[in-house]
C-alpha positions in Angstrom: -14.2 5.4 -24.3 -10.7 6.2 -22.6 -8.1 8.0 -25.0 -5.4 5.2 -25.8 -2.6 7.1 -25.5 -3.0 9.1 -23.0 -0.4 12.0 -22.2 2.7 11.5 -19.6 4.6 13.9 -18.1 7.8 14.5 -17.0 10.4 16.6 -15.5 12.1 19.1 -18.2 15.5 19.2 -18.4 17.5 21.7 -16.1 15.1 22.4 -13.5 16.8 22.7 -10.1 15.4 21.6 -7.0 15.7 22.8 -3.6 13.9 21.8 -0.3 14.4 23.9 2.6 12.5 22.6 5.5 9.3 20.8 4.5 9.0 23.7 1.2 10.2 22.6 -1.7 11.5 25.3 -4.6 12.2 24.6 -8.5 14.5 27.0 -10.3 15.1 27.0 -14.1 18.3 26.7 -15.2 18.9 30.0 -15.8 18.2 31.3 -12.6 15.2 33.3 -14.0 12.4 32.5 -11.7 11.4 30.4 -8.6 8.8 28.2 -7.8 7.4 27.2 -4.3 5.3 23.7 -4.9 2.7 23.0 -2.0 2.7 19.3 -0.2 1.1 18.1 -3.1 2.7 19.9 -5.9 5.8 18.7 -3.9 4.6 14.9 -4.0 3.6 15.4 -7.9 7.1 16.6 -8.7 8.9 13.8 -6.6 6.4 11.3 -9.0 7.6 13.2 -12.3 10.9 11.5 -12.0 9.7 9.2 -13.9 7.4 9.7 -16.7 3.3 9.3 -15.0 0.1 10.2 -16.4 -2.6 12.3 -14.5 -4.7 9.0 -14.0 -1.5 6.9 -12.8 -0.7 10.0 -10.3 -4.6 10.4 -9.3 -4.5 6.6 -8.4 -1.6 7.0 -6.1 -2.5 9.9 -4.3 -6.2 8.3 -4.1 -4.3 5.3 -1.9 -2.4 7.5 -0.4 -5.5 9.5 1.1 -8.7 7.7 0.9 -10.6 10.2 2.7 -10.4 13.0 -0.5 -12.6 11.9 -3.5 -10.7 10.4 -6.4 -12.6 13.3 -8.7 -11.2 16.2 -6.3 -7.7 15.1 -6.0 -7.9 14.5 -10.4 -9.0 18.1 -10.3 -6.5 19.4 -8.3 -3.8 17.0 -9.9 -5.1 18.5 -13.4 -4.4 22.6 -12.1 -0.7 22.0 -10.8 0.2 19.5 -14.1 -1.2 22.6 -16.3 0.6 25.3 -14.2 4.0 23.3 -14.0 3.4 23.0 -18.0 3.0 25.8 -18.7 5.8 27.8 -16.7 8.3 24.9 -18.8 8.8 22.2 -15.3 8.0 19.1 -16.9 7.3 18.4 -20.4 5.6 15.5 -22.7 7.6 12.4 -21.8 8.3 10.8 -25.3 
């Protein structure tokens, strides 16, 4: 049975964004590290604008490229949510 509630993300507060080129870089607001996001870490963030789930965001990029398997693009979805969690990027959306 699917979870009811399941968990969406968003962007924390007072991350800065740069794109230079086709890269894309977040900063924290205090300047203290940078992050480089990938095409698709750049397409998740550009999604985390407004508050997503990993399913809602597999769905998407599923459309979006046909050709991957839905369970290989979860996966990978699943890694860069955890790693943008857990350097502070985006947050529980409430």
């Amino acid at each position: 049975m699917a979870d009811p509630s399941p968990i969406a993300w968003r962007r924390a507060a007072g991350i800065v964004e740069r794109g230079i080129d086709e890269a894309l870089y977040l900063a924290e607001a205090e300047g203290e590290a940078i992050y480089h996001l990938n095409p698709t870490g750049a397409a998740l963030w550009r999604l985390l604008a407004e508050p997503v789930t990993l399913d809602a965001a597999a769905v998407l990029f599923h459309q979006a490229f046909p050709e991957r398997a839905r369970g290989a693009i979860e996966a990978e979805l699943e890694t860069l949510i955890q790693a943008l969690a857990r350097r502070g990027l985006i947050v529980e959306a409430e």
